[in-house]
C-alpha positions in Angstrom: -18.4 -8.4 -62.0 -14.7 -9.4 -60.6 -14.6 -13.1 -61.0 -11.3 -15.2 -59.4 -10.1 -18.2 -59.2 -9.3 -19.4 -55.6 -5.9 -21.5 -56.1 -7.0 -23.7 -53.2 -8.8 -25.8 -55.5 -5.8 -26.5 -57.6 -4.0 -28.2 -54.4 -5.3 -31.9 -53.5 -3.3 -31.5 -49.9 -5.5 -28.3 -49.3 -6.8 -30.4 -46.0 -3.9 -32.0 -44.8 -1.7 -30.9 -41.7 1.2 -29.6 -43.4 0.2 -28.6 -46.8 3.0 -29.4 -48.4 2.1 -28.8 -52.2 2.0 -31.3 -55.2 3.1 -28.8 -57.3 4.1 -24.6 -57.0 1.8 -22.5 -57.9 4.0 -20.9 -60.9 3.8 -24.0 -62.8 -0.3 -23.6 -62.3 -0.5 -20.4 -63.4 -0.4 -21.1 -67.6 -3.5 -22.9 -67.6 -5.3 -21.1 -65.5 -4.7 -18.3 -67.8 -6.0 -20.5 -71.0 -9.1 -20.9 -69.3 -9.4 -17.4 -69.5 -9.1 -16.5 -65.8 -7.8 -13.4 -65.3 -7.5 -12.9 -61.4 -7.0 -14.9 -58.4 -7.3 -15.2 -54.7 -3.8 -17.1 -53.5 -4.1 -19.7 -50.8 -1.5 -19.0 -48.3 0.2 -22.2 -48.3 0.6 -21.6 -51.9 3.4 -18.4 -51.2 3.8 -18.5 -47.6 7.2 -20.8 -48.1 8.6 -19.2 -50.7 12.0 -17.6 -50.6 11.6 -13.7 -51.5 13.5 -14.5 -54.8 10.9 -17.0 -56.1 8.4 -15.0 -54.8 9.6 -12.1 -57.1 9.6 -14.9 -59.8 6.0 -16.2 -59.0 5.1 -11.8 -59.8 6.8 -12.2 -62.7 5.2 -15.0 -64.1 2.0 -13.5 -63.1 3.0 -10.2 -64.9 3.7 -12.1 -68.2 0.3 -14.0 -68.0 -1.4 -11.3 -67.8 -2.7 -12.7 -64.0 -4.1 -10.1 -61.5 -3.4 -11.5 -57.5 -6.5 -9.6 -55.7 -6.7 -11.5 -52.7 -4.8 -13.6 -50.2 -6.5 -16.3 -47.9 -4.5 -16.8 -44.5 -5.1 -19.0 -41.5 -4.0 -17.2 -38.5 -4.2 -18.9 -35.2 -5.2 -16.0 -33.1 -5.4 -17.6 -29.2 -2.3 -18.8 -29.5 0.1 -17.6 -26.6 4.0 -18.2 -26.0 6.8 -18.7 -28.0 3.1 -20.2 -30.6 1.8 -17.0 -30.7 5.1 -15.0 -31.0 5.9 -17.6 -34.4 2.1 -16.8 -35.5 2.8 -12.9 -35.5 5.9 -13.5 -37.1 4.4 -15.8 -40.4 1.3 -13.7 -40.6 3.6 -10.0 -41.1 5.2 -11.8 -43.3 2.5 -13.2 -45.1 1.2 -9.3 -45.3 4.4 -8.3 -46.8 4.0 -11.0 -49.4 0.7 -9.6 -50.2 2.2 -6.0 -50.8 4.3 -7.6 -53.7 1.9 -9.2 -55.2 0.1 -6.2 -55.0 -3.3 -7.5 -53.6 -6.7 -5.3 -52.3 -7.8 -7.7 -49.8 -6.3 -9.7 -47.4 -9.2 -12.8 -45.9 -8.8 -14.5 -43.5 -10.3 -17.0 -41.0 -10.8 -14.7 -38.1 -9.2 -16.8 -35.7 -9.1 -21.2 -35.5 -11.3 -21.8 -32.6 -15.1 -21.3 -32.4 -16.8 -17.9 -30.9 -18.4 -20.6 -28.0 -14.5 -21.8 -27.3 -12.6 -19.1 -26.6 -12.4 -18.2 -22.8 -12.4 -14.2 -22.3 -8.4 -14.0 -22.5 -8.1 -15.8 -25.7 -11.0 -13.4 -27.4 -9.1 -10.2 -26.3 -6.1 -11.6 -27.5 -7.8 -12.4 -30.9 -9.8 -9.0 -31.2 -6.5 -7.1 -30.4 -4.6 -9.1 -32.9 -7.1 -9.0 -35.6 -7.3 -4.6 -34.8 -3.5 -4.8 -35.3 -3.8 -6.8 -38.9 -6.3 -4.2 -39.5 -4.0 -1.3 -39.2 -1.2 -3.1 -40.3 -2.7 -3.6 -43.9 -4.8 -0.3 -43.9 -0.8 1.3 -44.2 -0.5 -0.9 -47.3 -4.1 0.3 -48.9 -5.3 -3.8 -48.8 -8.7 -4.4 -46.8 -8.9 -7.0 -44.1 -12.1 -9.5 -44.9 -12.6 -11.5 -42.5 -14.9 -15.1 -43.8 -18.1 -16.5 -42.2 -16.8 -19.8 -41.8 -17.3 -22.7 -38.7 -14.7 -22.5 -36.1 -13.9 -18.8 -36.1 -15.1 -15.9 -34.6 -17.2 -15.5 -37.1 -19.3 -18.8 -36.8 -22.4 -17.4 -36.3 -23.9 -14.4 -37.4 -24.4 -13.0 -34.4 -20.6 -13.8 -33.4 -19.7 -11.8 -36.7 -22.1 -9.0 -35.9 -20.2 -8.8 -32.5 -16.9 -8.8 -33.9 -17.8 -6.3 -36.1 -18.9 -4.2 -33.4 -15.8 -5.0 -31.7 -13.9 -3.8 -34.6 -16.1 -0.9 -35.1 -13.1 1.9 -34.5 -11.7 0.0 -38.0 -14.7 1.5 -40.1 -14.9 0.1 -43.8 -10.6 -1.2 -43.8 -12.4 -4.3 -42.0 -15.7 -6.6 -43.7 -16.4 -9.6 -44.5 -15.9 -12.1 -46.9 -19.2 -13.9 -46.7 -19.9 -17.6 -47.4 -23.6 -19.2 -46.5 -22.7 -21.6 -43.4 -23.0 -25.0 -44.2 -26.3 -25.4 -42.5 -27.7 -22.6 -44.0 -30.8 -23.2 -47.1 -31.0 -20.5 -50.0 -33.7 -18.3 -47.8 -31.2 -18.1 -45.1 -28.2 -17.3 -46.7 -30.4 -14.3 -48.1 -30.9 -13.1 -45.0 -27.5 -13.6 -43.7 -26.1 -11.7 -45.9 -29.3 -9.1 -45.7 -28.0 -9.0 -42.3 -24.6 -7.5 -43.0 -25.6 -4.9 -45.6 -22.5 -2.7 -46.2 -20.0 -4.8 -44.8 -19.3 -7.9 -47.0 -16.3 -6.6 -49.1 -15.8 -10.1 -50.8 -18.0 -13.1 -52.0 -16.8 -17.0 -51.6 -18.9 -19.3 -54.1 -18.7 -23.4 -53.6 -21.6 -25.7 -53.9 -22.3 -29.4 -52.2 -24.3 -32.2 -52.6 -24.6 -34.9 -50.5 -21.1 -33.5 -48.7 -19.2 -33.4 -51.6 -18.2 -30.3 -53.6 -19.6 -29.7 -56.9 -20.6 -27.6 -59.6 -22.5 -24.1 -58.8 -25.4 -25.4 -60.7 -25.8 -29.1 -59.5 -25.4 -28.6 -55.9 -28.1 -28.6 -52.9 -26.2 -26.3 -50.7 -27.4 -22.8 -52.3 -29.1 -22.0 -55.4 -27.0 -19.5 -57.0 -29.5 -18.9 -59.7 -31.4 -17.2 -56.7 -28.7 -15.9 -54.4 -26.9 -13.9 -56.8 -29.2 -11.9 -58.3 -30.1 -10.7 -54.9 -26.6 -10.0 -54.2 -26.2 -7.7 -57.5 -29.7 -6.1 -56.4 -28.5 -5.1 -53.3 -25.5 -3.5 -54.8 -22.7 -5.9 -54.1 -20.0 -4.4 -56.2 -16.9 -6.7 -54.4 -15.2 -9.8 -56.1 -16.7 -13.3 -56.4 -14.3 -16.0 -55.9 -14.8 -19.5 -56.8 -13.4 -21.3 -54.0 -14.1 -25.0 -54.7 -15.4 -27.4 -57.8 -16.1 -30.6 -58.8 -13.6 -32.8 -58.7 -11.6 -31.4 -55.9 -11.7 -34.4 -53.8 -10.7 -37.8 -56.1 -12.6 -40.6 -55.6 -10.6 -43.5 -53.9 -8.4 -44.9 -56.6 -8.3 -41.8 -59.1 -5.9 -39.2 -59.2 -6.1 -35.8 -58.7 -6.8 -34.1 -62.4 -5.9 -30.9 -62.0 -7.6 -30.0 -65.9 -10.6 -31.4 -65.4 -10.7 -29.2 -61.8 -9.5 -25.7 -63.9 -12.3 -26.9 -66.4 -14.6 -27.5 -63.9 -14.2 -24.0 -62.4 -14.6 -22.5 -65.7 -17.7 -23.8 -66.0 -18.8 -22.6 -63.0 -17.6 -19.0 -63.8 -19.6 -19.2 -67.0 -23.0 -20.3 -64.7 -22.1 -17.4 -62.2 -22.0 -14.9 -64.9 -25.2 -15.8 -66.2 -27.0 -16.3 -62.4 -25.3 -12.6 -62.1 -27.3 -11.6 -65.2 -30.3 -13.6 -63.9 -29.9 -15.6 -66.8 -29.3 -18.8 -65.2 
């Protein structure tokens, strides 16, 4: 089993509007190595302002640490027309060609910022066109395209994601998913989501809530993991897991983000997912 450590969790302005970052992620990467990670999925906002000379130092650091960079998350804003959609283009090749030197497999992102229901017929060729175009751009680099199941995309629903997929049949397996159960969704229907898109999810996300805040694997209501990975392994899922959020993510007001505690936190929670994988959990 590939396990990795999403390096959103180590940023407390994850959700704000310009993500500017508390600290660079080459000053994160140490510890995250002592708590014996050994792979990661990189946040966009972590590398996508980075001159080409510190990213060539953030490889090197990852090189030294022993640190394997399998997946990049991005945020493209596919609707987007104008002089907008010409500066989106132009950040997301980029972002592709920072993904190339940090020598990544996949490449997820949130297939587009609006909802399947919002976009007018324009906007969805747009997005379908632009997303074939990622496709092929990264499929010349060897990296897959996953695209995540995720509110306010055009995969939403799983019947919007079925009809993307369709839509993006010509790409064949350099397009699937990187699958997280909606929000709504109980244990039994995540199951069958994911049932649902046999063959196509490339890429797992793992995060657990209670009572709307994020929390350990184990102690959350969102989805029993004791139950939903063993089914995953039993239908053959051979992709990476990646633990995308913990406890202690989110401070409560008055406390400081403690970015240990978080890296601790996540530890623990690849410790529970290995033994839900064994069915040991």
């Amino acid at each position: 089993m590939q396990m990795l450590l999403n390096t959103i969790m180590l940023e407390p302005n994850r959700w704000t509007g310009d993500h500017i970052l508390s600290w660079p992620l080459i000053d994160l990467l140490k510890p995250v190595a002592e708590a014996g990670f050994r792979e990661l999925e990189i946040w966009q906002y972590h590398i996508s302002r980075l001159h080409r000379q510190e990213l060539d130092a953030l490889r090197e650091r990852l090189d030294e640490l022993r640190l394997g960079s399998v997946a990049i998350g991005g945020y493209p804003e596919f609707h987007l027309t104008g002089g907008e959609g010409e500066a989106m283009e132009s950040a997301l090749d980029r972002l592709v060609e920072y993904g190339v030197v940090l020598g990544v497999d996949l490449f997820k992102i949130f297939p587009g910022s609006l909802g399947s229901e919002k976009l007018d017929e324009a906007q969805r060729e747009l997005s379908v066109n632009r997303i074939l175009r990622l496709a092929e751009q990264l499929a010349m680099r060897d990296i897959v395209l996953t695209m995540e199941t995720h509110g306010n995309t055009l995969c939403d629903t799983l019947e919007s994601t079925l009809r993307l997929l369709e839509e993006l049949s010509a790409c064949g397996d350099r397009v699937g998913i990187c699958f997280q159960p909606y929000i709504e969704h109980d244990t039994d229907q995540a199951i069958a989501t994911f049932d649902a898109l046999d063959g196509r999810v490339r890429h797992l996300h793992l995060q657990n809530r209670r009572e709307g805040g994020t929390t350990l694997l184990e102690e959350g209501d969102w989805t029993d993991y004791s139950r939903f990975l063993p089914h995953v392994r039993e239908r053959g899922f051979g992709g990476p897991l990646s633990l995308e959020f913990t406890d202690g993510i989110t401070p409560a007001e008055g406390e400081s983000f403690d970015l240990r505690r978080v890296i601790d936190n996540a530890a623990r929670d690849r410790d529970f997912a290995c033994r839900a994988w064994d069915g040991a959990a």
